[in-house]
C-alpha positions as CSV (number, residue, x, y, z in Angstrom):
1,X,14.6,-26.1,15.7
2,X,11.9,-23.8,17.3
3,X,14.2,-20.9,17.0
4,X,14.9,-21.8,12.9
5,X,11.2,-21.7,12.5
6,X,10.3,-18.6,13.9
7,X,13.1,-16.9,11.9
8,X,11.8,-18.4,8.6
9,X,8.2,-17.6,9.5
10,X,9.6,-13.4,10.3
11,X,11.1,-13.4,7.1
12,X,8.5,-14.5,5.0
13,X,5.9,-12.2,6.6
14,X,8.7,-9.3,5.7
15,X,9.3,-10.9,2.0
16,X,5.5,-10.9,2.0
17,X,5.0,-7.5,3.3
18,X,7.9,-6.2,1.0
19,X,6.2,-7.2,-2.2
20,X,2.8,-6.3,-1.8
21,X,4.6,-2.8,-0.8
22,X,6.5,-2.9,-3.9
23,X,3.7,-4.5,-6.4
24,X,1.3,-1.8,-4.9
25,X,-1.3,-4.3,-3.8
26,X,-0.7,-2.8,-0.1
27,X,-1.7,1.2,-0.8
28,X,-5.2,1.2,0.5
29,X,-4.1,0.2,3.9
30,X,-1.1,2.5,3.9
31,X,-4.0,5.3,2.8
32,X,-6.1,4.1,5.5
33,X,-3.4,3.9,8.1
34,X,-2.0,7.4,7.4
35,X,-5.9,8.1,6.9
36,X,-6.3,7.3,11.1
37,X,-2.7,9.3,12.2
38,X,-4.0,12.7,10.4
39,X,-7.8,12.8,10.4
40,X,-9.1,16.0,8.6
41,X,-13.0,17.1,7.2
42,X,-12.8,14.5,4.6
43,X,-14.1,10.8,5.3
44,X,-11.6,8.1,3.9
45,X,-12.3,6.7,0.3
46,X,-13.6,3.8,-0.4
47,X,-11.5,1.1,-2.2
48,X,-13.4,1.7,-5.5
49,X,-13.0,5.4,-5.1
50,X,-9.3,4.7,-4.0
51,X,-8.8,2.9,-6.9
52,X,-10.2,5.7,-9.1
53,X,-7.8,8.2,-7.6
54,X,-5.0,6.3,-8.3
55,X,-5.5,5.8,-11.5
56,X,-6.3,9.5,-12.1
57,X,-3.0,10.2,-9.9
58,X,-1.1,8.1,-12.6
59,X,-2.3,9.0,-16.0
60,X,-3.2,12.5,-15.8
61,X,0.4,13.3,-16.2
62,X,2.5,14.1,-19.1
63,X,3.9,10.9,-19.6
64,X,7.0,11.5,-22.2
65,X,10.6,9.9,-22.1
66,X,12.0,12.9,-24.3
């Protein structure tokens, strides 16, 4: 029974993890994450300024199906 539990409890923490990765909800701790494993000059954004960015990132684009 202990051993059923635990596997539910691993596999909703990876659904869980796997749709905040896929919704996007998750990208300002990947940023900060891969912020800490390559440090430069420039200190991390904050989340409003993160936010910003990404939306910048997104729409400045050409955005055409034909």
């Amino acid at each position: 029974m202990r051993h059923a539990a635990k596997k539910t409890s691993r596999f909703l923490r990876r659904f869980w993890r796997g749709l905040r990765e896929w919704c996007g909800d998750s990208a300002y701790e990947s940023y900060l994450r891969s912020k800490g494993a390559h440090p430069d000059l420039s200190p991390a954004l904050t989340p409003a300024e993160f936010y910003v960015e990404q939306l910048n990132r997104r729409y400045s684009r050409p955005n055409r199906c034909c």
